[in-house]
C-alpha positions in Angstrom: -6.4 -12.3 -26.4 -5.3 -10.0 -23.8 -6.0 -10.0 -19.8 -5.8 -8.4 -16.9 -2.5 -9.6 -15.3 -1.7 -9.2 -11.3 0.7 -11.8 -11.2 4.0 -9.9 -12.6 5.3 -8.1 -15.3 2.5 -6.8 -17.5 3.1 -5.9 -21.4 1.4 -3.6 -23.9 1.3 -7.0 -26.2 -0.5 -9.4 -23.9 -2.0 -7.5 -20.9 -4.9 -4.5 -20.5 -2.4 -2.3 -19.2 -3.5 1.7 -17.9 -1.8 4.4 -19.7 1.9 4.7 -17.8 3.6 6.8 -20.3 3.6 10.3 -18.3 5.5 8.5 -15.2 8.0 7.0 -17.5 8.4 10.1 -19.1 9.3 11.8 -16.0 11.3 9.0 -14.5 13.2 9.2 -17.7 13.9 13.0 -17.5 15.6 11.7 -14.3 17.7 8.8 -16.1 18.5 12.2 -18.7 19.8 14.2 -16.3 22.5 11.3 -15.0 20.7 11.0 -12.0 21.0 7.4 -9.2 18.0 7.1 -7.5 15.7 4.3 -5.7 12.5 3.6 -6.6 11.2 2.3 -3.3 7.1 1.2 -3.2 5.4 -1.5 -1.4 5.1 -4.9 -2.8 3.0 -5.4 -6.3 3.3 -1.6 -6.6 3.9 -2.0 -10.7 7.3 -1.1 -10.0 8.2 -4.2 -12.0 6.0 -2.7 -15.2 7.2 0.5 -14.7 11.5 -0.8 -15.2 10.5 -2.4 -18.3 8.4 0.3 -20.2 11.5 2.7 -18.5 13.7 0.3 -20.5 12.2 0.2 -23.7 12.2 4.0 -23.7 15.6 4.6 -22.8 16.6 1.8 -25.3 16.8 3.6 -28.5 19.3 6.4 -26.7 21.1 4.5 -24.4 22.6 0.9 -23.6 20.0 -0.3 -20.5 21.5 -3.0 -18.7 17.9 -4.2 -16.7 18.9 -7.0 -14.1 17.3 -8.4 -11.2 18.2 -9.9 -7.8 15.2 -12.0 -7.5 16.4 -15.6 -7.0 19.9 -15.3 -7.7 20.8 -17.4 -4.3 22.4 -16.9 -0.9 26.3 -17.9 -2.6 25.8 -14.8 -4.6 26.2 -12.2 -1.6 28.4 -14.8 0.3 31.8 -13.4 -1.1 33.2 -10.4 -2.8 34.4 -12.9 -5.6 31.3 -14.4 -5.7 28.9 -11.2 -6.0 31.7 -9.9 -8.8 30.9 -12.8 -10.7 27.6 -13.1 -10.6 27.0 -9.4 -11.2 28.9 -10.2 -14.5 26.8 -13.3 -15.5 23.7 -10.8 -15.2 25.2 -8.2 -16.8 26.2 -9.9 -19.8 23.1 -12.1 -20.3 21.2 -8.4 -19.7 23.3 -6.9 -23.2 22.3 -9.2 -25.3 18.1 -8.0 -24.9 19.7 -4.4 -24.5 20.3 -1.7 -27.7 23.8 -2.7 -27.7 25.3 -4.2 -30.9 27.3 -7.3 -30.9 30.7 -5.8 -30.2 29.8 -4.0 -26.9 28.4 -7.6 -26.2 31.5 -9.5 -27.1 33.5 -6.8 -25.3 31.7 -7.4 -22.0 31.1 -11.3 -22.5 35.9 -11.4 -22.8 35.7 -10.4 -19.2 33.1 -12.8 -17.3 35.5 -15.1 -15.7 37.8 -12.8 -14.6 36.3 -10.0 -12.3 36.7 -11.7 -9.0 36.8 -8.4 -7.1 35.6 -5.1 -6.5 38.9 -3.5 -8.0 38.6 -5.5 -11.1 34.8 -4.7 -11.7 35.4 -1.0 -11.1 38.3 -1.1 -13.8 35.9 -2.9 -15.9 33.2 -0.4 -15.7 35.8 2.0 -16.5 36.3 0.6 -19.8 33.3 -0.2 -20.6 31.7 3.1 -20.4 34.6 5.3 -21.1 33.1 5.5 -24.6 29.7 4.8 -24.0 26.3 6.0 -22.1 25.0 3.2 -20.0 22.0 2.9 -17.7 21.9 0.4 -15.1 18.5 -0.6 -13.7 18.6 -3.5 -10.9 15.1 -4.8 -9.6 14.4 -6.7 -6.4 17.5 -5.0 -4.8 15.6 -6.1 -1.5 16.9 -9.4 -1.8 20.3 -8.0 -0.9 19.3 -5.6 1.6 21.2 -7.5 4.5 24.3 -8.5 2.9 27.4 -6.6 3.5 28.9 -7.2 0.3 26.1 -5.2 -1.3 26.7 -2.1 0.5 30.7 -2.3 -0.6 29.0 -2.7 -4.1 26.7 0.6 -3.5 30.0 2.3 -1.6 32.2 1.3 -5.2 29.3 3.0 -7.2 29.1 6.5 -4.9 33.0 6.8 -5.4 32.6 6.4 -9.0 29.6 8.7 -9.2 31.7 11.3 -7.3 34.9 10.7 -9.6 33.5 11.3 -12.5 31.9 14.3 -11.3 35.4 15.6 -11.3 36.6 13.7 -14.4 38.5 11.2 -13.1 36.9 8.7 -13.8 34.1 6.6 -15.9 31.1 5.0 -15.2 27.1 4.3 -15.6 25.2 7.4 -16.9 22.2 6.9 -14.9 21.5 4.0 -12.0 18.4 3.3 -10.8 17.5 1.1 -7.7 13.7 -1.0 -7.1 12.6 -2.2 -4.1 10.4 -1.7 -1.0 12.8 0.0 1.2 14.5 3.0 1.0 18.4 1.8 0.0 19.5 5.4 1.6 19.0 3.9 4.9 20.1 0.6 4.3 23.4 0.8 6.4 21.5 2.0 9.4 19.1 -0.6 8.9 21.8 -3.1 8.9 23.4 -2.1 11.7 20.3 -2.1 13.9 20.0 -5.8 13.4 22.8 -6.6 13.8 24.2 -7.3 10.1 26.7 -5.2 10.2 28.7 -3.6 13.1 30.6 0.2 12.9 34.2 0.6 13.0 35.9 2.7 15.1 35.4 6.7 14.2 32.5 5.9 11.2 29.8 7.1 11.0 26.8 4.6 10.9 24.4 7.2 9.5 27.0 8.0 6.4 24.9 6.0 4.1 27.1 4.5 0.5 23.8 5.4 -1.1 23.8 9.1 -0.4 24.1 10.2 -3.8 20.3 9.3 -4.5 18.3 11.8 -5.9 14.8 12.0 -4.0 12.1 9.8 -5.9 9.0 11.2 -5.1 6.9 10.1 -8.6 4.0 9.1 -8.0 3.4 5.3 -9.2 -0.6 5.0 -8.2 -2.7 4.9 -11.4 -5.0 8.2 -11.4 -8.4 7.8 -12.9 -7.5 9.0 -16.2 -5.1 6.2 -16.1 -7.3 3.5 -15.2 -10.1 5.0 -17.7 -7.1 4.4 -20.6 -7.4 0.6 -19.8 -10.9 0.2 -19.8 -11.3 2.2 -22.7 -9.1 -0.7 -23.9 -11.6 -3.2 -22.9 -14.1 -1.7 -24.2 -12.8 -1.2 -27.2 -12.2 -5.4 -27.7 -15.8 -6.5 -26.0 -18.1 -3.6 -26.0 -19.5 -4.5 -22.8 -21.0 -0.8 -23.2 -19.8 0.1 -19.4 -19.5 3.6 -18.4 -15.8 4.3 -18.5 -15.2 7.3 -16.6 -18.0 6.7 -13.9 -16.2 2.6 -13.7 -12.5 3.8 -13.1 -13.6 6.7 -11.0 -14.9 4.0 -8.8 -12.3 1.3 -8.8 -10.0 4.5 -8.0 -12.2 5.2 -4.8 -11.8 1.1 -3.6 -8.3 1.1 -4.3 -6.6 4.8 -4.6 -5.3 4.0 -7.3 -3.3 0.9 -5.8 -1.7 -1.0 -9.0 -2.6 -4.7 -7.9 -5.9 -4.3 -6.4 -7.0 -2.3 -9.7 -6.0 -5.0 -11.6 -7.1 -7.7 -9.3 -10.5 -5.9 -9.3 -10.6 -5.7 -13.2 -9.7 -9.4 -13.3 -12.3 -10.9 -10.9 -15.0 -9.0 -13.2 -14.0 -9.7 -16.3 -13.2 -13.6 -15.4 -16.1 -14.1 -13.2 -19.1 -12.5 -15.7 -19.8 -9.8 -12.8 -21.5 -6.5 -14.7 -19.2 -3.9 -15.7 -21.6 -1.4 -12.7 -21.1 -0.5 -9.3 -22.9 -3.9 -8.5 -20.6 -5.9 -10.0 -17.3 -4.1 -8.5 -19.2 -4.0 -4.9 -19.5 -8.0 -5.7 -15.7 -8.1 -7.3 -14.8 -6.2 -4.0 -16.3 -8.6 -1.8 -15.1 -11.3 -3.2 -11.3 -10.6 -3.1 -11.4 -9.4 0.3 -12.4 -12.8 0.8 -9.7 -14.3 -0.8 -5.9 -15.0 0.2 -3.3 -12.9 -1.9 0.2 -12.5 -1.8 -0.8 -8.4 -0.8 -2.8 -9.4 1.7 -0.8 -12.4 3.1 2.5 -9.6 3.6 -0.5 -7.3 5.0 -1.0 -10.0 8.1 2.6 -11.1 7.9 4.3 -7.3 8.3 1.3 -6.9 11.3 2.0 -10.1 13.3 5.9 -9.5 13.4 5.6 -6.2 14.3 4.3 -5.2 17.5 5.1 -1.5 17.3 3.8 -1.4 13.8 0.5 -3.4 14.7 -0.3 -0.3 17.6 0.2 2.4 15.5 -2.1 0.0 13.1 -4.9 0.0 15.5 -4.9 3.4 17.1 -4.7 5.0 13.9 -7.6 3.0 12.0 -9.8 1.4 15.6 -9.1 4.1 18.0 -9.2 6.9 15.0 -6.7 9.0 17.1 -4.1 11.4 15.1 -1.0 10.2 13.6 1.2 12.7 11.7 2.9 11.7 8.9 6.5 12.2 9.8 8.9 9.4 8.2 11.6 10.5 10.7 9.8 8.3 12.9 10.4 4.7 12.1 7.2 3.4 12.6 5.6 6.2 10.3 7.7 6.0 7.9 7.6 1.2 7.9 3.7 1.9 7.8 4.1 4.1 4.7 7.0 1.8 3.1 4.7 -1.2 3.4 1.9 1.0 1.6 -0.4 0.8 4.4 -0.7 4.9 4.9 -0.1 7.9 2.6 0.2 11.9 3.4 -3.1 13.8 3.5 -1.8 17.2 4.1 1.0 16.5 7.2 -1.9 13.4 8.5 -1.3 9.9 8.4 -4.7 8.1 6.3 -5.3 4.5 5.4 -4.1 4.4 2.1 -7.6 3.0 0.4 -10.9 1.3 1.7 -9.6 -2.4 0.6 -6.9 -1.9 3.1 -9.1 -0.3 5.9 -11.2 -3.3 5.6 -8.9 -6.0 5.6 -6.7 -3.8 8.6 -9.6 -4.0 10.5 -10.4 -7.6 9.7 -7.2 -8.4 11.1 -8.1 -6.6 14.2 -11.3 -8.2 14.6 -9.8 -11.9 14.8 -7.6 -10.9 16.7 -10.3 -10.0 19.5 -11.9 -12.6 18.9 -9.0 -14.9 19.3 -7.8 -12.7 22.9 -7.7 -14.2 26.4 -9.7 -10.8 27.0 -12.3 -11.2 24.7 -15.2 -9.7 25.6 -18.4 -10.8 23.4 -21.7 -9.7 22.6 -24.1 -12.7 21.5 -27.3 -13.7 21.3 -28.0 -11.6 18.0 -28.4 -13.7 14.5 -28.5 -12.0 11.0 -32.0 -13.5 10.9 -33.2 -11.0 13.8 -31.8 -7.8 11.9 -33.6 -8.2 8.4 -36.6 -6.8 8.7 -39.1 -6.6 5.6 -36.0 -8.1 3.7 -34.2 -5.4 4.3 -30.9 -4.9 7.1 -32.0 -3.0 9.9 -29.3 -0.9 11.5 -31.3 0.6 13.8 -32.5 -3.0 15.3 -28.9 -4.1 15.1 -28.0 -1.0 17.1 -30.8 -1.0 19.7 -29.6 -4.5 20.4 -26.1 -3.7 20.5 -26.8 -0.6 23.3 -28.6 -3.3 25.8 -25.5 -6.0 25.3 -22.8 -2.9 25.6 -24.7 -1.6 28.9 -25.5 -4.8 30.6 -21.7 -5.4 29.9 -20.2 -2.1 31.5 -22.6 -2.0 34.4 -20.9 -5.9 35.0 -17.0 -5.7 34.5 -15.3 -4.9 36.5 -12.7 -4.0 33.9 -15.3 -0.7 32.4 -11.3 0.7 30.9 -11.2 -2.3 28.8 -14.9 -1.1 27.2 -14.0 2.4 27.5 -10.6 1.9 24.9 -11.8 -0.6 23.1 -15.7 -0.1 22.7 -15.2 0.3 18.7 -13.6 -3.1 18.0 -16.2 -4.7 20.2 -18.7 -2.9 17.6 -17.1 -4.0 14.4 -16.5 -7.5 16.1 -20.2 -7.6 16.9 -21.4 -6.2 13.3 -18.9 -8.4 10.8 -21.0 -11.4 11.2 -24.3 -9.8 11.1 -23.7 -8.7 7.5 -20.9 -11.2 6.3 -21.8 -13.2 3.4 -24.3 -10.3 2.1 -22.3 -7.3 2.8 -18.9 -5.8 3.8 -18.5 -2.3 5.3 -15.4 -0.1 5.7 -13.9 2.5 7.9 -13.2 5.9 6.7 -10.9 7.3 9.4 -10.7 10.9 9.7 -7.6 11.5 11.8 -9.2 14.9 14.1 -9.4 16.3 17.2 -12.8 14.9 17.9 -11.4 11.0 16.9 -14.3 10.8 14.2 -14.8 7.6 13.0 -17.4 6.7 9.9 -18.5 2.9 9.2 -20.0 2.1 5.7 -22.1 -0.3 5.7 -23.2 -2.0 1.9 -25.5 -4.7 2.4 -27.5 -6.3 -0.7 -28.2 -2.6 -2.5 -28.2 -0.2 -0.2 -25.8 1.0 2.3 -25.6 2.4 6.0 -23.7 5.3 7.1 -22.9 5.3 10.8 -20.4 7.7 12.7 -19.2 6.4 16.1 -17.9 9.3 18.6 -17.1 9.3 22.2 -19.5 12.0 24.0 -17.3 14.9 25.1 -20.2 17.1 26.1 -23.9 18.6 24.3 -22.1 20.9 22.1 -19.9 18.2 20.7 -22.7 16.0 20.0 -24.8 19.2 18.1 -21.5 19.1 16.5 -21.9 15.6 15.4 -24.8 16.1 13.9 -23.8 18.8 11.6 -20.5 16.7 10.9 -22.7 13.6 10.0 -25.2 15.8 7.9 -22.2 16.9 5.6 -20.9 13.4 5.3 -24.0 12.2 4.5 -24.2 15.4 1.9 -21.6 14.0 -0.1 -22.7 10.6 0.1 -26.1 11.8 -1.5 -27.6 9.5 0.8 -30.9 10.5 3.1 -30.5 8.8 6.8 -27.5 7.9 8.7 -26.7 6.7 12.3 -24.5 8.1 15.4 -23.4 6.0 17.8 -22.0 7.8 20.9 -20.0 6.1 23.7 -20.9 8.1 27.1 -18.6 6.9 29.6 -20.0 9.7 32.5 -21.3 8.1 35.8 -24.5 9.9 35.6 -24.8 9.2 31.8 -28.1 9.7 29.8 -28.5 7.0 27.4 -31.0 7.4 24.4 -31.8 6.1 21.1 -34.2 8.1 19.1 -34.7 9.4 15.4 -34.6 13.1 14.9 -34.0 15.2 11.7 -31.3 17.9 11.1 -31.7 19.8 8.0 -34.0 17.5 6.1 -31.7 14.4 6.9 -32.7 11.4 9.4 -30.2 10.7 12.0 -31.3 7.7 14.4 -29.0 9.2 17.7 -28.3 6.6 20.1 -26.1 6.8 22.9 -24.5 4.0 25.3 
């Protein structure tokens, strides 16, 4: 019986699997046209999946050598000798699950245990593909991202690349590169920590990977993709789930994200949860209560970062403006890492799991600060009303805390930056266990911010804005009436910080083109 696999590779054979076969076709087109390349995507991107389907339709035309770095040990990148030889230990083993026939095996398997050195493994590529088309795939090339034997190994295959451009020599047909990070930058990389230091006259920026062709494939699973494996499901159990409306929705948790679709899919289909929105919202909830490898790198890449955890925070807390230029180093970690994509030239949270996990993160963090400043005193038993959550009673009681607290510090700067986080700190416990909410950034002028609220079966729109004059707010309105438009929904809430000295606070319930729209401001 077949199941919905996160942990590895996933086959046709054994695995619910979406529909892949129009990104290997175009990755193969680039294998056709001799091309190296990297495929570099953030961890438990599929990347894994996508090499072996790549592999077993190259196969037929080609001798695919598919290796991996992945455990192979530190004495493997300790020595030139040493990486030689263990290069030729994978490669051989790799031949025998390949399309080659016995003699190309044999002829490889004679030379094992005597390329001890770069010159001796580039005659032996020589010879081996003199007479032959061979595609090299390596996986997990991270794992020798900081050795300096690796980049002489990436320098011997440019040169041959560039000599058998001009027929002077032979080599593989096609060699492709997976990992996280970019191998085009990898001498740089190494050379700002101190791996690997210049010598005289060269130029540290002269990359031995510079031959790579751009990789810009897109390896998120589109709807129609994700509608292709639960079609499959469907098809085995006849759980009689809407199939298009389902993956539209797992899409719009996880754009499309290859692990947290699966992981999604998995929690349902293990836990008994309804194939309906109620049963993802609950499958949703669930895992972003749960420790993951994703999630566990999400926290890990944030704490050892301090740059990276700023541009974090004022991107998703502070909603202000990031563009997404990968020239800048921090841009372009936060989009290596799969934390933000490209909506035209902006810089976006890459899906709503990751929003709400982000700002998780941010919220300890508060909570754990020297600085912390609290708002208490509220229980979730105070904001159900009628057994329903009520927002407005949660933010009524918010707006006295919040005002009895600036009219007291003496720090009002602290409140005035960081009045959001104080909100999301005060909210998450309020609806934890029952609900979750997200934040849907939207990276403007104006440093518009929406909250979703879900909380048992219905859910709360609320837009927190700082006040930058009446106009602005009328604005707001409209801007809210629109989101709420799309949302089909009927009522919403704006929440406006008014930091003036003679400030005019007010919470009241008004209507703006046939939608309710409690307006307080603090």
């Amino acid at each position: 019986m077949k199941h919905f696999n996160v942990t590895g590779l996933c086959t046709p054979a054994h695995d619910y699997m979406a529909d892949i076969s129009g990104k290997v076709t175009q990755i193969k087109a680039m294998a056709d046209a001799g091309k190296y390349f990297t495929m570099n995507r953030a961890r438990q991107y599929g990347k894994t999946t996508v090499l072996q389907a790549l592999k077993n339709r190259l196969n037929p035309e080609y001798i695919v050598s598919k290796i991996s770095f992945e455990g192979v040990g530190k004495t493997f990148f300790s020595s030139e000798s040493g990486f030689c030889l263990g290069f030729d230990e994978l490669f051989g083993k790799s031949l025998r699950f390949s399309s080659a026939n016995e003699g190309d095996c044999t002829f490889w398997n004679e030379y094992i245990t005597k390329t001890d050195s770069f010159l001796k493994l580039s005659e032996k590529i020589t010879d081996f593909c003199s007479s032959r088309n061979v595609v090299l795939i390596i996986d997990e090339v991270d794992q020798a991202s900081d050795n300096q034997v690796f980049l002489h190994f990436l320098g011997m295959l440019r040169g041959k690349y560039l000599a058998r451009k001009s027929e002077e020599d032979h080599t593989f047909f096609s060699v492709i590169l997976a990992g996280v990070y970019d191998i085009k930058n990898i001498k740089l990389r190494m050379i700002e920590k101190g791996y690997s230091t210049p010598v005289d006259g060269e130029i540290k920026y002269n990359s031995p990977w510079n031959i790579a062709a751009n990789f810009d494939i897109d390896l998120s699973l589109s709807v129609s993709e994700i509608s292709s494996m639960m079609a499959e499901y469907e098809n085995e159990h006849h759980v009689h789930m809407d199939i298009q409306g389902i993956a539209a929705l797992i899409w719009d948790y996880t754009r499309g994200y290859p692990f947290l679709v699966s992981r999604i899919c998995q929690e349902v289909d293990e836990t008994g949860l309804a194939w309906n929105p109620a049963g993802l919202k609950n499958a949703v909830k669930r895992i972003l209560a749960e420790k993951n490898t994703l999630f566990d790198d999400m926290s890990h890449h944030l704490e050892s970062n301090e740059k990276l955890r700023t541009f974090m925070y004022e991107l998703l807390i502070l909603g202000q403006e990031k563009q997404y230029e990968r020239t800048n180093s921090v841009i372009d970690l936060a989009a290596t890492f799969g934390f933000i994509y490209n909506e035209n030239g902006r810089a976006v949270i890459d899906n709503r799991m990751f929003e709400i996990k982000i700002a998780n993160y941010f919220i300890s963090k508060n909570m754990e600060s020297k600085e912390q400043v609290k708002i208490s005193g509220v229980l979730t038993e105070d904001v159900i009303q009628n057994g329903r959550f009520s927002m407005e009673y949660a933010l009524r009681k918010f707006s006295e805390h919040y005002g009895g607290l600036y009219e007291s510090m003496k720090n009002r700067k602290f409140l005035e930056e960081h009045g959001r986080i104080l909100f999301l700190t005060y909210l998450r416990p309020l609806i934890n266990g029952k609900g979750f909410y997200h934040i849907e950034s939207r990276t403007n002028s104006e440093r518009r911010m929406d909250v979703v609220v879900d909380y048992g079966t219905e859910q709360y729109i609320l837009e927190l804005k700082r006040w930058y004059g009446t106009k602005k707010h009328e604005d707001a309105y409209h801007q809210l009436y629109e989101y709420l438009e799309n949302r089909q929904a009927a009522e919403g809430y704006l929440l406006t910080f008014d930091f003036r000295k003679q400030k005019q606070r007010h919470a009241e319930w008004v209507v703006y083109q046939g939608k309710r729209i409690f307006d307080i401001v603090i």
